[in-house]
Backbone bond lengths (Angstrom), bond angles and torsions (degrees), N, CA, C in turn:
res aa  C-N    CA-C-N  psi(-1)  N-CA   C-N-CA  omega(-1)  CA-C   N-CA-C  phi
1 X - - - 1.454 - - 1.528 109.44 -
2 X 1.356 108.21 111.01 1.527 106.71 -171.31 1.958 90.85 -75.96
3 X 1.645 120.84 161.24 1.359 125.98 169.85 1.444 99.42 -132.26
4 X 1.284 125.93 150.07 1.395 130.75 166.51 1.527 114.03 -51.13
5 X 1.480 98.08 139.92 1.456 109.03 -173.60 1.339 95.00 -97.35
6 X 1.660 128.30 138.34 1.418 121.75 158.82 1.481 100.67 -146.81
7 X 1.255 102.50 140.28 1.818 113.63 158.72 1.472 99.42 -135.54
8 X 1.341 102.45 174.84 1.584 113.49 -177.59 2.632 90.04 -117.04
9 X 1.148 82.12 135.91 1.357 80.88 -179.68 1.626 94.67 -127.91
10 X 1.560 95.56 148.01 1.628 105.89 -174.35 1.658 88.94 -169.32
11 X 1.487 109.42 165.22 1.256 141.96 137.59 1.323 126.71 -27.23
12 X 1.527 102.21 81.07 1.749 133.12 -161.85 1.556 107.49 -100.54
13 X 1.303 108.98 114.37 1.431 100.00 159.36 1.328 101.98 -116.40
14 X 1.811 100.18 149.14 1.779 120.24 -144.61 2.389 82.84 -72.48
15 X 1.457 84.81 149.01 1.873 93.90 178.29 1.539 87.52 -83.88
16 X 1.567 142.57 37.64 1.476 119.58 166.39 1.212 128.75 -69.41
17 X 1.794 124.18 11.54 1.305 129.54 172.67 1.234 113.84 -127.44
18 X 1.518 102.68 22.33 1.570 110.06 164.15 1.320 130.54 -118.59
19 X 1.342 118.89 105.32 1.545 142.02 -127.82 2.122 100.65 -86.38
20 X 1.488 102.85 -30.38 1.173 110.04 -179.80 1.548 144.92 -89.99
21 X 1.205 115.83 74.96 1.626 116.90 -154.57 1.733 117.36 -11.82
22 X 1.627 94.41 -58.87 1.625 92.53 -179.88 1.564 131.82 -45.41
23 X 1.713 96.48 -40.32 1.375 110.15 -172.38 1.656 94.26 -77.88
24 X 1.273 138.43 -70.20 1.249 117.58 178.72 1.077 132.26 -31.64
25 X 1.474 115.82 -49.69 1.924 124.86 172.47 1.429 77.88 -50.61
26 X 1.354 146.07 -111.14 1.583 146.39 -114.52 1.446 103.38 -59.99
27 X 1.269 119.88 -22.25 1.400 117.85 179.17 1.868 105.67 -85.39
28 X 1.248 123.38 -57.55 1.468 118.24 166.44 1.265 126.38 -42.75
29 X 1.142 111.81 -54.75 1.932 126.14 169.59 1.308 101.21 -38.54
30 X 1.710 113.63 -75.81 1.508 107.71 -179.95 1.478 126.88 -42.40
31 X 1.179 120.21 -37.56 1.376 143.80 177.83 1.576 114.34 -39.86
32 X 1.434 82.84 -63.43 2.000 106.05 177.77 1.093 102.35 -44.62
33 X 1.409 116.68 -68.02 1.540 133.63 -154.87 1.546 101.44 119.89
34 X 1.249 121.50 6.68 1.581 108.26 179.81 1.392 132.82 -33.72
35 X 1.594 109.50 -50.37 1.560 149.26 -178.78 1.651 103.42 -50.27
36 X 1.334 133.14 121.27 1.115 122.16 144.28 1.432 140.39 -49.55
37 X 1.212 142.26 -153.84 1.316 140.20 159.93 1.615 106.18 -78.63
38 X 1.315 105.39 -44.70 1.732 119.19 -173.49 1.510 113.09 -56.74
39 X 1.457 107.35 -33.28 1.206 128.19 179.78 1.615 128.52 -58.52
40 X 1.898 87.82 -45.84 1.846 104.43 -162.10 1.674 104.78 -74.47
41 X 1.689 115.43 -21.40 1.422 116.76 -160.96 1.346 93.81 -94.71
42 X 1.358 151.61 16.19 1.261 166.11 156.09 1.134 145.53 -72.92
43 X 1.231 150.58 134.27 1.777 121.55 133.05 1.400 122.71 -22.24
44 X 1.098 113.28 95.92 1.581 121.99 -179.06 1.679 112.07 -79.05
45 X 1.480 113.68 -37.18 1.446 110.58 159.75 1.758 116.77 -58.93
46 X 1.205 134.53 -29.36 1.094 134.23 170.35 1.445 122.47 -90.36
47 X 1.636 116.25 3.48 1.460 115.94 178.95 1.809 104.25 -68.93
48 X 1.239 112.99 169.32 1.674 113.38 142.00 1.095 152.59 -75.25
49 X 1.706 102.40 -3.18 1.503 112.66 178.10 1.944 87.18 -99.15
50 X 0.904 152.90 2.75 1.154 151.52 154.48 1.870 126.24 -86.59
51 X 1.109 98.29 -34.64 1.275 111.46 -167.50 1.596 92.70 -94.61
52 X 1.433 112.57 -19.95 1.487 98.46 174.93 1.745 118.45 -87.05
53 X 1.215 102.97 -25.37 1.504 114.18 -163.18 1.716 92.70 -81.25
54 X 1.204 144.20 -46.90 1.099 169.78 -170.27 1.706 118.44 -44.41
55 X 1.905 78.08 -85.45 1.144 112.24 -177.08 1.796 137.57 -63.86
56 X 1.937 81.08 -41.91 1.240 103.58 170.21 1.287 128.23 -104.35
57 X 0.878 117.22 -16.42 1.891 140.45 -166.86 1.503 104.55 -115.43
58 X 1.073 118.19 -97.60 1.893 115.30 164.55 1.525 122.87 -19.17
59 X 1.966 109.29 -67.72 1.612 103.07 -155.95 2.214 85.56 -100.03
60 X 1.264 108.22 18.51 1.482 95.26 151.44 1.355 119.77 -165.48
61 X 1.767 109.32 74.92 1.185 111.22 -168.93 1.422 130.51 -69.99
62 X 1.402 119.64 0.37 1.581 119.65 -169.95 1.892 102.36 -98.27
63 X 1.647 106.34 -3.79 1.933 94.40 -167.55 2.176 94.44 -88.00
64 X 0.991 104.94 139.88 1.352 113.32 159.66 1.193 118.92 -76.60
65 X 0.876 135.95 107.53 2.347 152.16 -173.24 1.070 84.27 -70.84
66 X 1.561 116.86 137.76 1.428 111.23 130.30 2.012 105.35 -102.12
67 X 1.410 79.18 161.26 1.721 67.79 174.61 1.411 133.14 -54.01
68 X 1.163 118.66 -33.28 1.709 120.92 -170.95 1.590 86.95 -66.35
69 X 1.188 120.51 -60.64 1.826 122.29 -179.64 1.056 115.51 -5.66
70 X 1.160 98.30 -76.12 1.722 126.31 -172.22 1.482 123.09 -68.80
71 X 1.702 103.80 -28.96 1.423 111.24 176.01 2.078 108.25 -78.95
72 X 1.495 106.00 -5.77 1.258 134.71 172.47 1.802 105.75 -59.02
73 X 1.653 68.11 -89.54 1.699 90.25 174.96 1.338 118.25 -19.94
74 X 1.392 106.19 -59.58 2.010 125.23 -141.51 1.620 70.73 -100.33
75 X 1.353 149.52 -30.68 1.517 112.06 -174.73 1.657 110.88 86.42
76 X 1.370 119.84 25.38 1.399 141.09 -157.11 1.405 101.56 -131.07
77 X 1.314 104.84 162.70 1.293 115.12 168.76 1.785 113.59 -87.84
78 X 1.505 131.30 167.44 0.948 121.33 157.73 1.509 153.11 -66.14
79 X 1.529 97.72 -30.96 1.569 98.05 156.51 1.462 114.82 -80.07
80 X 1.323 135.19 -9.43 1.206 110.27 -174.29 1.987 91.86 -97.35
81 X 1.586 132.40 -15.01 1.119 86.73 152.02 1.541 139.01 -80.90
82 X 1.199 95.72 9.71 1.835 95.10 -162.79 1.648 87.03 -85.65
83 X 0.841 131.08 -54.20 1.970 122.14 164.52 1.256 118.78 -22.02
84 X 1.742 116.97 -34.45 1.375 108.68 -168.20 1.844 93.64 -101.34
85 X 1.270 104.63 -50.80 1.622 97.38 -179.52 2.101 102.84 -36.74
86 X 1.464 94.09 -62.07 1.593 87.04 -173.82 1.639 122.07 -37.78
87 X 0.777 102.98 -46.72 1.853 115.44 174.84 1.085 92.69 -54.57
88 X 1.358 145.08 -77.16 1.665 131.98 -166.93 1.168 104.29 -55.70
89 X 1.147 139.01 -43.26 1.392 140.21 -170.11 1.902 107.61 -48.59
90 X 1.409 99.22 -75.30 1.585 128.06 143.17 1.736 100.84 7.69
91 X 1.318 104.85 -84.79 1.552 114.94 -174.80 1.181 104.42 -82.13
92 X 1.477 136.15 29.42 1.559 132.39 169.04 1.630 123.72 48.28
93 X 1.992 107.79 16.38 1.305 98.35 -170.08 1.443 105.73 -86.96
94 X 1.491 129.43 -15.33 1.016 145.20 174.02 1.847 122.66 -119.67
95 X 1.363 102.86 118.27 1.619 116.86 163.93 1.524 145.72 -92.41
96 X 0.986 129.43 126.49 1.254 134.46 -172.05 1.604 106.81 -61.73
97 X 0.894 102.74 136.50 2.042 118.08 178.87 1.523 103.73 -117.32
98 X 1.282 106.57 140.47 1.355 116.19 169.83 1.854 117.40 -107.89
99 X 1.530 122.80 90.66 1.220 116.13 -174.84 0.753 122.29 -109.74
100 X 2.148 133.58 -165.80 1.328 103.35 -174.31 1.781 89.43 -132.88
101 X 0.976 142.07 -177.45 1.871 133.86 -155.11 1.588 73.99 -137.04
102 X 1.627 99.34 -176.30 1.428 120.79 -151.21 1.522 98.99 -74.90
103 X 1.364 110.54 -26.73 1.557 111.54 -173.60 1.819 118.36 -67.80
104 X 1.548 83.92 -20.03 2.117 102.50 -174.74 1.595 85.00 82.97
105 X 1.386 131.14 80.84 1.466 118.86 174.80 1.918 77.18 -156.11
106 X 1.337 95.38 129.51 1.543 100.80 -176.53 1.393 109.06 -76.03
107 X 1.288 112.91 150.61 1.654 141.17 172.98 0.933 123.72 -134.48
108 X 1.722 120.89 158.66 1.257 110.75 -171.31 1.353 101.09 -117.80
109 X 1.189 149.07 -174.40 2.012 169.13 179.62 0.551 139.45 155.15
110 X 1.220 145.98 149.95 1.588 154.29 160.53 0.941 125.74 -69.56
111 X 1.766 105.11 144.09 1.963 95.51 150.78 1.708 101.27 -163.15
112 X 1.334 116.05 179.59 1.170 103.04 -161.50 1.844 109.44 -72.08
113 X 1.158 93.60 165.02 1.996 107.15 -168.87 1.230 119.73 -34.69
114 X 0.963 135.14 90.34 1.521 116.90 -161.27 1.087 136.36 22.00
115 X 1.835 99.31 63.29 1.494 120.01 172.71 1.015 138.64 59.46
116 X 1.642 104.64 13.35 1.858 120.46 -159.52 1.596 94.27 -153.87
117 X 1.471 97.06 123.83 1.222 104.26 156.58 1.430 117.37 -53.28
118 X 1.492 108.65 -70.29 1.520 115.27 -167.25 1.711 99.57 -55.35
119 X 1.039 118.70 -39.19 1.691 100.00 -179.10 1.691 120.35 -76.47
120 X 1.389 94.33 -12.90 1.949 104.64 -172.92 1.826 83.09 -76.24
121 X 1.555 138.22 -22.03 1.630 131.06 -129.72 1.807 78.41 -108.98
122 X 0.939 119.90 -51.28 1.373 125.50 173.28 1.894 114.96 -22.13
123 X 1.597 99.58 -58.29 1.586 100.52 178.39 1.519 113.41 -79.84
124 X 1.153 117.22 4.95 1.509 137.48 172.86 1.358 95.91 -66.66
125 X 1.328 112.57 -99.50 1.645 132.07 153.58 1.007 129.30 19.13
126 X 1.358 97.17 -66.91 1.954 128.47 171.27 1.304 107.20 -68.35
127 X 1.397 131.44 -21.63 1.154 126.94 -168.28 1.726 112.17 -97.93
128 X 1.545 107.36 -30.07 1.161 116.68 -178.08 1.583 106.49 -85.83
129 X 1.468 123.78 -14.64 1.474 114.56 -169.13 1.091 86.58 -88.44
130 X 1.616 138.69 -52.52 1.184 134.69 175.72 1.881 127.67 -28.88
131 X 1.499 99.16 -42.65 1.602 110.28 172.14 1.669 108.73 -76.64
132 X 1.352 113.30 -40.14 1.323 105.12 -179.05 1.357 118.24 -71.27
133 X 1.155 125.46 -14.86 1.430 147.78 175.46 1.236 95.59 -64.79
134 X 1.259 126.91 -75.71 1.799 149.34 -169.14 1.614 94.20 -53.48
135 X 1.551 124.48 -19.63 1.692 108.42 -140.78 2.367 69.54 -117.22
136 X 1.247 112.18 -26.19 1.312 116.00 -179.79 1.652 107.33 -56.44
137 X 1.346 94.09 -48.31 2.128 99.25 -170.55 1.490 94.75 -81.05
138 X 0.871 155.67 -39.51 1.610 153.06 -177.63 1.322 82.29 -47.24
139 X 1.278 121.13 -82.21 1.386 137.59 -147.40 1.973 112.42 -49.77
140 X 1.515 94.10 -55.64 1.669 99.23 146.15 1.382 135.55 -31.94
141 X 1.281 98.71 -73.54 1.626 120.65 157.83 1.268 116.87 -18.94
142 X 1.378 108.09 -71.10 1.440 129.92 -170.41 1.522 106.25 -58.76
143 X 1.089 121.19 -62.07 1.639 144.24 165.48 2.134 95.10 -23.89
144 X 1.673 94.85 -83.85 1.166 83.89 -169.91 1.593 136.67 -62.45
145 X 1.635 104.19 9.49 1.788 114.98 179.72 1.538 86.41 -92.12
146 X 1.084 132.90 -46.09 1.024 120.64 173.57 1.580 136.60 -41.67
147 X 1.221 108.71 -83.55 1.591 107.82 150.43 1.576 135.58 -44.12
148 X 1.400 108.02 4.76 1.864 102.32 171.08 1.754 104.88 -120.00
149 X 2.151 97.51 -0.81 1.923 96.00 178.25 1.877 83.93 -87.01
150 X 1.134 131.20 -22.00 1.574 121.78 -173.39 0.852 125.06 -57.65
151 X 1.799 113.78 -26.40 1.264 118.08 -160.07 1.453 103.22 -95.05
């Protein structure tokens, strides 16, 4: 199931003089566009789309989530985490695992991309050169309808 890819891209200066995981995550997150609207008028360190990406994904990248888990954890309901997992999914920073529980009865969960941010950020990357690529030939495109209505 392909899902829409979205980030928000802007004029980033790198957080390398920011010493505090949390405060960097809240500054990158915002950055992306991760955050909803519901999100920005808030405690954003205390939301669930923060506390999940963070908490659960970041400061413990090797456990596989299933959703009810996590909708545990975060004190949430389950569809509203499956909204936020989808969004990570979305931006490829997080993958679905297929495992099996103590009974040997398969399950499904997440966790972040092979355990690495910086390697989950990679298919990020790939995903956005790919659109800018796509957003390059439009733009061509566009150009040359232009110059053949002139004539």
């Amino acid at each position: 199931m392909d899902m829409d890819f979205e980030i928000t891209l802007r004029k980033h200066t790198p957080l390398t003089s920011v010493e505090d995981l949390e405060e960097a995550c809240e500054i990158f997150l915002t950055h992306i566009g991760y955050f909803g609207p519901k999100t920005k008028g808030s405690d954003i360190r205390e939301s669930i789309p923060f506390r999940l990406f963070v908490n659960c994904f970041l400061k413990r990248r090797d456990k596989i989530w299933q959703i009810k888990e996590l909708a545990h954890e975060l004190d949430t309901t389950q569809p509203t985490m499956g909204k936020y997992v989808a969004s990570l999914r979305a931006m490829a920073l997080i993958e679905e695992c297929v495992f099996f529980d103590a009974k040997e009865k398969q399950k499904k969960g997440y966790r972040l991309r092979y355990s690495s941010l910086s390697d989950a950020w990679h298919f990020v990357e790939e995903n956005v050169n790919v659109s800018m690529a796509n957003y390059r030939k439009s733009v061509d495109h566009i150009q040359r309808l232009a110059e053949e209505k002139k004539k």
